[in-house]
C-alpha positions in Angstrom: 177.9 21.0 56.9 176.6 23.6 59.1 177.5 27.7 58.5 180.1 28.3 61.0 179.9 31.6 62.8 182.5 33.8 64.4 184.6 33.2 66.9 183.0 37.0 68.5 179.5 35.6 68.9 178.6 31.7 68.7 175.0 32.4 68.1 173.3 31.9 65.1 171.7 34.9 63.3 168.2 34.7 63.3 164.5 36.8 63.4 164.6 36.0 66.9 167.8 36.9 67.9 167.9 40.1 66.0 164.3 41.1 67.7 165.7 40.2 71.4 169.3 40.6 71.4 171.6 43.3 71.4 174.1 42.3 68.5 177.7 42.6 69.2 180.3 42.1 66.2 183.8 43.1 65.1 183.1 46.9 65.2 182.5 47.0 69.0 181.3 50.2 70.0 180.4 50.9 73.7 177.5 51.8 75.1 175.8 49.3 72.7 176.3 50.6 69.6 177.0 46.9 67.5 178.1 45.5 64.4 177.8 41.3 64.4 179.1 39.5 61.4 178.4 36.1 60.4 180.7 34.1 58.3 180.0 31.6 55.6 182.6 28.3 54.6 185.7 29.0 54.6 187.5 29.4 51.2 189.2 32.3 48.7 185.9 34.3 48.7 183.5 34.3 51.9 180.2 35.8 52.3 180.3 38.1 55.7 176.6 39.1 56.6 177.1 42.4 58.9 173.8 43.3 60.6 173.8 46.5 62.7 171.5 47.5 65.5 170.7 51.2 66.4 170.5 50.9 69.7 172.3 53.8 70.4 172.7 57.1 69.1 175.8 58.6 70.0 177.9 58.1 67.1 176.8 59.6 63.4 175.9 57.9 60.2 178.7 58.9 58.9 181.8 58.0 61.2 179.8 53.8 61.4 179.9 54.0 57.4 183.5 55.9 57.0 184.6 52.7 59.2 182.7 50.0 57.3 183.4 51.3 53.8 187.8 51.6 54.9 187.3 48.3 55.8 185.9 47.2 52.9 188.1 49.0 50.7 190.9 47.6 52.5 190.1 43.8 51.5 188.8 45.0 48.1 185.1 43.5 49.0 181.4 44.3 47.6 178.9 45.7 49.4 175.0 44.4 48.5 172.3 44.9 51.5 169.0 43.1 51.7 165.8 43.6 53.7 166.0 42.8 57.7 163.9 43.5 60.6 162.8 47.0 61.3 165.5 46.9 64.8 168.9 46.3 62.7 168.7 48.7 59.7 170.8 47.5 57.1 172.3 43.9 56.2 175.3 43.7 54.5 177.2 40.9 52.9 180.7 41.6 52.6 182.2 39.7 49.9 186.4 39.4 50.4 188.9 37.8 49.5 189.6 36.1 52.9 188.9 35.4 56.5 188.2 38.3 58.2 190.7 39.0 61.3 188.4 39.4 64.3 191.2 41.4 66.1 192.2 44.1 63.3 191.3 47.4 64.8 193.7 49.4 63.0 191.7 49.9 60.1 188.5 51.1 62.0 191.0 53.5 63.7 192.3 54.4 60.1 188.6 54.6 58.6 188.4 58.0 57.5 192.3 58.5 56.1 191.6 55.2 54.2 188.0 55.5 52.9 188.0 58.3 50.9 184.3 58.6 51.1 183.7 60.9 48.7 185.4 59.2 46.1 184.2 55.4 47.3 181.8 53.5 45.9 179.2 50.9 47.0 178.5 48.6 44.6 175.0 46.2 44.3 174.1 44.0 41.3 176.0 46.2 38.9 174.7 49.8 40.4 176.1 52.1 42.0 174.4 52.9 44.9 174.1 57.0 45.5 175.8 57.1 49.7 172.8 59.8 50.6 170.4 57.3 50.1 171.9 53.9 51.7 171.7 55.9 55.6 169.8 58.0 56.8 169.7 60.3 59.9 168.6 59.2 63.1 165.4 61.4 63.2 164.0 59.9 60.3 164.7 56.0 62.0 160.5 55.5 62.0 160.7 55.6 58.5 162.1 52.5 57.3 164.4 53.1 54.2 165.2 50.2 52.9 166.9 50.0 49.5 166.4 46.6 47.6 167.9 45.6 44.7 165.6 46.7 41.9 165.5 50.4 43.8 168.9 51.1 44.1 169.3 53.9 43.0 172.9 55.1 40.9 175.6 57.0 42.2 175.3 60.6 40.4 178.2 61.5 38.4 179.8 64.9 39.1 177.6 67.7 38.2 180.5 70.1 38.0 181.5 68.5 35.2 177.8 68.5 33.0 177.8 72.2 32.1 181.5 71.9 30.9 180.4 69.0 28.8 177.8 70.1 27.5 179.8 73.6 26.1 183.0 72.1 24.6 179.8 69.2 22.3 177.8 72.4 21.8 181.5 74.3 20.7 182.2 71.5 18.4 178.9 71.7 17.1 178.8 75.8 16.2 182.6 75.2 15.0 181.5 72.2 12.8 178.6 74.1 11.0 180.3 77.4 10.6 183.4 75.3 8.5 180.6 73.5 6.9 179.2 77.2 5.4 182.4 78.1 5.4 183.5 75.5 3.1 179.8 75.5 0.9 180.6 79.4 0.4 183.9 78.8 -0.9 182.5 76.4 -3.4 179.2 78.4 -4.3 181.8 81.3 -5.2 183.6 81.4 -8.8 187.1 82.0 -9.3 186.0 85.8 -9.2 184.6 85.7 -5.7 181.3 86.4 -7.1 179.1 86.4 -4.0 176.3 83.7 -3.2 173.1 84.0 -4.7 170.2 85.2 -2.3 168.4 81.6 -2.3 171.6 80.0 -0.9 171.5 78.5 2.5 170.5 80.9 5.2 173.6 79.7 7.2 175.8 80.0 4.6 174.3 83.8 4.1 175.2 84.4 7.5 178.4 83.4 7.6 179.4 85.3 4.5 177.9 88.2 5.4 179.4 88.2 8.5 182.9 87.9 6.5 182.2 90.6 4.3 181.4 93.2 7.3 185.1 92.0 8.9 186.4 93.2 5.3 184.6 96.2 5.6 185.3 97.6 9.0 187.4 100.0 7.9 184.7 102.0 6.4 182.9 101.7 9.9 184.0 105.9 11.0 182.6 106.6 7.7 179.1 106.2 9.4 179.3 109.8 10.7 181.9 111.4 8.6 182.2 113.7 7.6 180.3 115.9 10.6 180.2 119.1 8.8 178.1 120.7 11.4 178.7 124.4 10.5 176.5 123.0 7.5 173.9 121.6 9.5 170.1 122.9 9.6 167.1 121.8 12.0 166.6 118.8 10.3 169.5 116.8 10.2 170.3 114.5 12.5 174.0 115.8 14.0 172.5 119.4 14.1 173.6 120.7 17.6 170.2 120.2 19.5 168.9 119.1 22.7 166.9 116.4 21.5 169.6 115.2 18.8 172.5 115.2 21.5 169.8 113.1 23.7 169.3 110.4 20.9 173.0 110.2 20.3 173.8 109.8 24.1 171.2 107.2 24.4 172.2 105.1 21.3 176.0 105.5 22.9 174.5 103.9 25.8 172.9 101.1 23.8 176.0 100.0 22.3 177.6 99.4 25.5 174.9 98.1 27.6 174.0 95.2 24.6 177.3 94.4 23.7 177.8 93.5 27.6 174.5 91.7 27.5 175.7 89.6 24.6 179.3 89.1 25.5 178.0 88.2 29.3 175.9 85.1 27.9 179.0 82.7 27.0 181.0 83.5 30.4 177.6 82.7 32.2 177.9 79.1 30.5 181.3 78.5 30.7 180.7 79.8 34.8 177.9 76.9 34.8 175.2 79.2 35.9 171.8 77.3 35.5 170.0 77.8 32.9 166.6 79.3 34.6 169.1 82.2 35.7 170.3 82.8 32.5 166.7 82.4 30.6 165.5 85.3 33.5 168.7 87.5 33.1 168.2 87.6 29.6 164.3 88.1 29.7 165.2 90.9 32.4 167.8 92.8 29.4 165.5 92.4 26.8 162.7 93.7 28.6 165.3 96.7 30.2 166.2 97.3 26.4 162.7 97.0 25.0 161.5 99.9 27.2 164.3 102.6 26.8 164.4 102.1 23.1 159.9 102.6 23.0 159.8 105.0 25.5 163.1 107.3 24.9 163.5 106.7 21.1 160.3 104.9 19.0 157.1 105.8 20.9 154.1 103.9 19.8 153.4 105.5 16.3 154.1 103.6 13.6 152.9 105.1 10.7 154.0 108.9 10.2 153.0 111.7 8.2 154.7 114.9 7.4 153.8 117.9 9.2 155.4 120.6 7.0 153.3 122.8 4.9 153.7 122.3 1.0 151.8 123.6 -1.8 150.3 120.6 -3.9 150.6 121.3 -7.4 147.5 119.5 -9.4 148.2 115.8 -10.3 149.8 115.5 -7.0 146.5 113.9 -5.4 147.1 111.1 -7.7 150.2 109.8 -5.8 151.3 108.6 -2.9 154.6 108.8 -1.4 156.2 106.3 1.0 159.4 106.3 3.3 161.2 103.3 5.0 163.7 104.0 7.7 167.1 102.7 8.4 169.2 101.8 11.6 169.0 103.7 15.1 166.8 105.7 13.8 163.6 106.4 16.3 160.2 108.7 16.1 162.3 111.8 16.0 164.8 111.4 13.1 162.1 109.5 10.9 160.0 112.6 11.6 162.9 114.8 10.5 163.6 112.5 7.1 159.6 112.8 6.0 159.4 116.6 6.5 162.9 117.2 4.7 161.5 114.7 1.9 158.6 116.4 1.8 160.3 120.1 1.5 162.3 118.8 -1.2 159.8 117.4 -3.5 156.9 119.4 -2.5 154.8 116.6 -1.7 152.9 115.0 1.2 155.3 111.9 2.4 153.8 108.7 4.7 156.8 107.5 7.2 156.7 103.4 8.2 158.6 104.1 11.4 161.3 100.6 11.2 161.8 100.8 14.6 165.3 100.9 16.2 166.6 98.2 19.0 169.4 100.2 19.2 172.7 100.1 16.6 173.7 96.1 17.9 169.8 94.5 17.7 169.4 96.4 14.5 172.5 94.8 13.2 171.2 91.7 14.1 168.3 92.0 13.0 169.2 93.2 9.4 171.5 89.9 9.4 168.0 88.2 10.2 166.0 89.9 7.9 168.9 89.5 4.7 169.6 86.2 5.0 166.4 84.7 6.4 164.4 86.8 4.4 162.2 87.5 7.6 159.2 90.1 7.3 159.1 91.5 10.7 156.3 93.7 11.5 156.8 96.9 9.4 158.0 95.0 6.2 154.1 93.8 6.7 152.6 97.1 7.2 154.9 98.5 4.3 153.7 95.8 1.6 149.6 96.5 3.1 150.2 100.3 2.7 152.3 99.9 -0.7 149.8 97.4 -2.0 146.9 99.3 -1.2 147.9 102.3 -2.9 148.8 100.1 -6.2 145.1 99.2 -6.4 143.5 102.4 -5.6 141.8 103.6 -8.7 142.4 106.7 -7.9 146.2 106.8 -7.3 148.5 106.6 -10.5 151.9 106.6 -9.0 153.7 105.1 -5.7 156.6 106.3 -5.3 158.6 104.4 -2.0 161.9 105.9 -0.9 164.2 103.5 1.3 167.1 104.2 3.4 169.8 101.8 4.7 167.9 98.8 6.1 164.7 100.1 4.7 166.1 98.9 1.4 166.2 95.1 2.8 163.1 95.5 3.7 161.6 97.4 0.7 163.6 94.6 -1.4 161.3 91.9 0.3 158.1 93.8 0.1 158.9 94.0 -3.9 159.6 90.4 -4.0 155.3 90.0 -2.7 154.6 92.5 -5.2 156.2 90.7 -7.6 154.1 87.4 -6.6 151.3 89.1 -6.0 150.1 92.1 -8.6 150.2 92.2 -12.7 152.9 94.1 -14.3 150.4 96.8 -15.3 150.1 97.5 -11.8 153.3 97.3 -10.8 154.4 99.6 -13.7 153.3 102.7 -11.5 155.6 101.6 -8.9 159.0 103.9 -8.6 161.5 103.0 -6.3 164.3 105.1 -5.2 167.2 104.1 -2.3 169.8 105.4 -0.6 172.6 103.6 0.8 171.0 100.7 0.4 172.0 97.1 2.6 169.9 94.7 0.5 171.6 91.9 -1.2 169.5 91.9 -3.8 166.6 93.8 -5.9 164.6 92.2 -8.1 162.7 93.8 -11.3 161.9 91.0 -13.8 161.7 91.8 -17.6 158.8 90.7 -19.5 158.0 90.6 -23.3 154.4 90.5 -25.2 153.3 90.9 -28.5 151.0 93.4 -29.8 149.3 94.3 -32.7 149.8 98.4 -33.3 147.4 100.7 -33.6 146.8 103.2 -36.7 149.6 101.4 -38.6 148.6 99.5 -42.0 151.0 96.5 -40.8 148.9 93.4 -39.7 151.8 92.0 -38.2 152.6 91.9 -34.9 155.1 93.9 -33.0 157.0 92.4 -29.9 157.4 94.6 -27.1 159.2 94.1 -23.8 160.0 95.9 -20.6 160.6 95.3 -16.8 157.8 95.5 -13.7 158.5 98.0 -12.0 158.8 101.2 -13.6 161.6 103.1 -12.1 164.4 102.0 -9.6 167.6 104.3 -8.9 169.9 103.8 -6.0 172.1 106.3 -4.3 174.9 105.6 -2.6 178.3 107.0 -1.0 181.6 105.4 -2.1 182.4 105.6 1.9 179.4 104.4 3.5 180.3 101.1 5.1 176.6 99.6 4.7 175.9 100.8 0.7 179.9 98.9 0.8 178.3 95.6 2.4 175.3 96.7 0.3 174.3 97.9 -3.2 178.3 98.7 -4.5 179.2 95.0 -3.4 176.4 93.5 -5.3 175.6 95.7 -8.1 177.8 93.9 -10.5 176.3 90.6 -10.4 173.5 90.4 -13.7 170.5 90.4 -12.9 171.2 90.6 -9.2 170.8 94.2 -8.5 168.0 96.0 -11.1 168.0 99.9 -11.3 170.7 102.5 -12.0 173.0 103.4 -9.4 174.4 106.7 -8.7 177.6 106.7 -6.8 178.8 110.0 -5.0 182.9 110.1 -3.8 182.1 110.5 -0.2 181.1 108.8 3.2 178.3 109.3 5.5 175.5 106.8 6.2 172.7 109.5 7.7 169.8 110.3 5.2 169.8 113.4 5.8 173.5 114.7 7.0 175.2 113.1 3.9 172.4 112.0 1.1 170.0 114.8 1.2 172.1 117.6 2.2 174.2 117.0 -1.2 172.1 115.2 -3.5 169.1 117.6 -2.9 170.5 120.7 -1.2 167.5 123.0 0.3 168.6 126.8 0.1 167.2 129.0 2.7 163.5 129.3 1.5 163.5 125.2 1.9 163.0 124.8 -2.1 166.0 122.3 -4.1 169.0 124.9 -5.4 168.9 124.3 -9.2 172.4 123.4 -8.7 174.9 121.2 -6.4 178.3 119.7 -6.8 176.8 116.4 -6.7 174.3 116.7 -9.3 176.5 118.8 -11.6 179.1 115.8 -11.8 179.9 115.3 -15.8 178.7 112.1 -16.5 179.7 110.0 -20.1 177.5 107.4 -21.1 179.1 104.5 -23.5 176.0 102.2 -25.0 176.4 99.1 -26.6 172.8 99.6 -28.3 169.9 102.2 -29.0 171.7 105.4 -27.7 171.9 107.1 -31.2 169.2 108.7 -31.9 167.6 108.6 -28.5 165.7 111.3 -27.0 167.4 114.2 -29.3 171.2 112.6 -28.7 172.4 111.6 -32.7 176.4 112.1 -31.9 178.5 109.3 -31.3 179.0 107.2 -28.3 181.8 108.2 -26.3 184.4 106.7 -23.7 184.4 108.1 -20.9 186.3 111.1 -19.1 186.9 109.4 -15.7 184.6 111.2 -13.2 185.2 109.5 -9.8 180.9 109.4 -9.6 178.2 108.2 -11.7 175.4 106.2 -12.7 175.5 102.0 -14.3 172.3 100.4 -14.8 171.5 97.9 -17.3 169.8 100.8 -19.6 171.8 104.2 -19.2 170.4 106.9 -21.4 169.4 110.1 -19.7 166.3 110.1 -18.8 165.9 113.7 -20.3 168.4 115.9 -21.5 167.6 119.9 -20.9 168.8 120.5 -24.3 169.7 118.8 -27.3 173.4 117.8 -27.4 175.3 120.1 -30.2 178.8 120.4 -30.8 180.3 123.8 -30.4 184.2 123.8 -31.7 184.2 119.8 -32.3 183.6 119.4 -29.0 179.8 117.8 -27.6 178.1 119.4 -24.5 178.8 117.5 -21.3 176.4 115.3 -19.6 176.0 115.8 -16.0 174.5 113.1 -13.2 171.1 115.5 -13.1 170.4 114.5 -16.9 170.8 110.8 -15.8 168.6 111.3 -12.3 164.7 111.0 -12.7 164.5 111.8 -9.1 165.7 115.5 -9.3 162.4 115.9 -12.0 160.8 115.5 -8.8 162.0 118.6 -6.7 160.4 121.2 -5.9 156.9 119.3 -6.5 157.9 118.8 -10.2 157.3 116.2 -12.6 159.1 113.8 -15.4 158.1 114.6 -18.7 157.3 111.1 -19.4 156.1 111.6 -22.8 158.8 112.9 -24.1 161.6 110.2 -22.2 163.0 106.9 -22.7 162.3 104.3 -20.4 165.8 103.7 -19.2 164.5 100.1 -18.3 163.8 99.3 -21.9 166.9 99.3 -23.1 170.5 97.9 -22.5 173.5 99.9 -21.8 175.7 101.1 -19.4 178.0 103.7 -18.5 182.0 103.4 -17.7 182.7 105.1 -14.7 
């Protein structure tokens, strides 16, 4: 049985016909725009070929496919298109439900109200079929776009939505892994909170460091309090100068202008900005805050010496003494720290300028260097300079001073060492902090035995020590990074090696608040034999080796409660001024200056080393 045709147009579609004839279907346009559609069989689902012509060009693309795609949304059909001749541009077979009524010209008047274009969809062998791609303008007709079935390309899905997608997986994400080390710091920790070890998980780090800095925030004014500036001299850092008030206005400047930057990036995401824009804005703020903080605060020195004059005392030549910056703290201030060092302890001092991103980067960056243990670029030149001075013949003492995040990175340049050089070597090696924001410092123990020397015992002795010969850390009960720092750490064992001296104070600056009243300069720049820090009374308590020690044969005592002082795994003094007699039954006091081989230093002095205990040899502490 023949294909019967409609009732429109008797003629049967063929090459020839489409080539020579002017088609005229059910959408009859005038002015010889045409539609013809051929039916198939009659029965509950027909094949309707459509074939148009383009023989005129008065009506759009879109109003001919608004009024072919209502009508086939109205009988629920399926649009596929194959091949024709280059005259009639697209053929489409219409699959519906039922016969097609010739004379239903409601819905092409309905087209657009029952379309929906935007939301439609034209369906081909499973695909969706993108509605850009299936017409195209008149100007382009010469270039025959003709979509088959194996290029038909899919309908996009709404980009709008991608972005938002892609944030709420990447949200989950974050929030999964920060439970995750959330949850692994809870079960590292003991039923005493004891914080994680430094070889935990660097995420895990992070996210307990991050807690512990909430906890502390309300230390965070004690960063520049107390101001004292009636006290101030040329060197500290809040003395009333031009320069200093320039420094300060520029780090208040950083603070806002990164804290924008970084609180900007997640509203750009959730705003689905592309990400080329937001790669460029942030290469353009890092580049906008790389060249303020190098060409207002660092400059391009890295290595600094001290420029005031001091008189060298003989022996001096034979050591070398090393500084490590903190936070915020640019060419200027680091210059200031070396040449009030060097006033105090009569000595040439060598600066490694850590330089500052400003106060939010540096955070940052501490966090990085802590919990990644990350050697950026001065821990590097610090462990070459440090490590070349260890194994100069000619130097017998390195002596390396660290301040705030100078001690993370001093803490990682000892853990090299450690690797790296014999004990003998590293027993020249003193180490002395100040507010320090490691989370750990190591100084392993080690043990040999020897044979003595002019004794008649053959036998051998056993003797033991640590690496490094000297480490003391200073710190203020207020300071909200030696909080986060050495004081929250210091009571693990073997966590945090040295003695610790503890003033009841705040103030982060090194040289406003630890200098000024650890090591007060009088007005001829020389260390006052006296200061209410170092005159604190300290009370040692030993659990072994303190009688007899150094001169000391009395008792060991409780303490008086001093709210200051010293704990270390050995705590003797490190050499009393006199020996300890008792006038009226009662002993003469020990003060924090007796405990402090630092303040032997001052004034370009020197610790009588032959005639003191090495603190590190020995176990004890002090109840404070």
């Amino acid at each position: 049985m023949g294909n019967q045709v409609s009732a429109i147009d008797s003629c049967r579609v063929t090459k020839k016909v489409k080539k020579r004839t002017k088609l005229r279907g059910m959408f009859n346009y005038p002015n010889g725009r045409n539609i013809r559609e051929e039916h198939r069989l009659p029965g509950a689902n027909q094949w309707v070929t459509v074939f148009f012509n383009w023989a005129d060009h008065k009506y759009n693309d879109e109003e001919l496919m608004d009024l072919v795609v209502a009508r086939i949304n109205a009988r629920d059909g399926i649009i596929s298109s194959e091949p024709v001749h280059h005259d009639v541009k697209w053929c489409l077979s219409l699959r519906v439900p039922g016969y097609w009524n010739p004379t239903d010209v409601s819905i092409a008047g309905a087209a657009k109200a029952i379309a929906q274009w935007h939301q439609s969809e034209m369906r081909h062998a499973g695909m969706k079929i993108n509605r850009r791609y299936l017409f195209r303008g008149n100007n382009v007709r010469k270039k025959r776009h003709i979509i088959s079935p194996r290029q038909a390309p899919s309908v996009s899905h709404d980009k709008t939505r991608l972005p938002i997608l892609f944030f709420f997986y990447f949200f989950i994400l974050i929030s999964t892994l920060l439970f995750d080390s959330w949850r692994s710091t809870m079960t590292c920790q003991d039923k005493e909170g004891t914080p994680l070890p430094y070889t935990a998980s660097p995420i895990n780090l992070l996210w307990s460091d991050l807690s512990l800095f909430v906890s502390k925030l309300w230390a965070l004014p004690g960063i520049l309090l107390p101001l004292n500036l009636a006290r101030t001299h040329e060197l500290d850092e809040l003395y009333p100068s031009l320069r200093n008030g320039a420094t300060l206005l520029i780090h208040i400047f950083l603070v806002v202008y990164q804290l924008v930057f970084l609180l900007s990036l997640p509203i750009m995401v959730v705003c689905m900005v592309p990400g080329i824009w937001i790669l460029a804005y942030a290469a353009i703020a890092f580049s906008t805050n790389y060249a303020i903080v190098m060409l207002m605060l660092n400059g391009f020195q890295q290595v600094l010496v001290s420029q005031v004059p001091v008189v060298e005392r003989p022996g001096h030549e034979r050591e070398r003494w090393l500084y490590i910056n903190g936070v915020a703290a640019g060419h200027h201030w680091v210059q200031m720290n070396i040449d009030q060092l060097s006033y105090i302890f009569g000595r040439k001092v060598t600066g490694v300028h850590n330089r500052t991103a400003g106060i939010v980067f540096d955070l940052i960056e501490c966090l990085i260097q802590r919990d990644f243990a990350y050697a950026t670029g001065d821990i590097r030149q610090s462990y070459a300079l440090v490590k070349e001075a260890l194994l100069d013949p000619e130097c017998d003492k390195v002596v390396l001073l660290l301040h705030s995040q100078g001690g993370i990175e001093g803490g990682l340049v000892l853990d090299w060492l450690l690797d790296e050089l014999p004990h003998d070597l590293l027993h020249h090696l003193e180490v002395y902090t100040f507010g320090n924001a490691a989370n750990h410092f190591n100084n392993p123990r080690w043990t040999k035995r020897t044979r003595p020397q002019r004794t008649p015992t053959p036998g051998l002795v056993q003797q033991f020590g640590q690496s490094i010969g000297y480490i003391e850390h200073y710190a203020n009960a207020g300071d909200i990074v030696a909080l986060g720092g050495v004081l929250h750490f210091v009571d693990i064992p073997n966590r945090y090696m040295g003695r610790l001296f503890v003033r009841p104070n705040s103030g982060h600056l090194f040289n406003t608040h630890y200098l000024d009243n650890m090591f007060t300069l009088g007005p001829d720049m020389n260390v006052l034999d006296s200061n209410p820090f170092m005159d604190m009374e300290v009370e040692p308590w030993a659990t072994a080796g303190i009688n007899g020690m150094n001169g000391y044969d009395g008792p060991p005592h409780r303490v008086r409660y001093q709210p200051t002082m010293a704990r270390d795994e050995a705590f003797l003094p490190v050499v009393l001024s006199q020996q300890r007699s008792q006038t009226n039954g009662v002993d003469q006091v020990l003060r924090v200056k007796d405990f402090s081989r630092l303040w032997q230093y001052r004034n370009g002095g020197r610790p009588k080393d032959t005639d003191a205990l090495h603190y590190n040899d020995i176990h004890e502490h002090v109840h404070f």
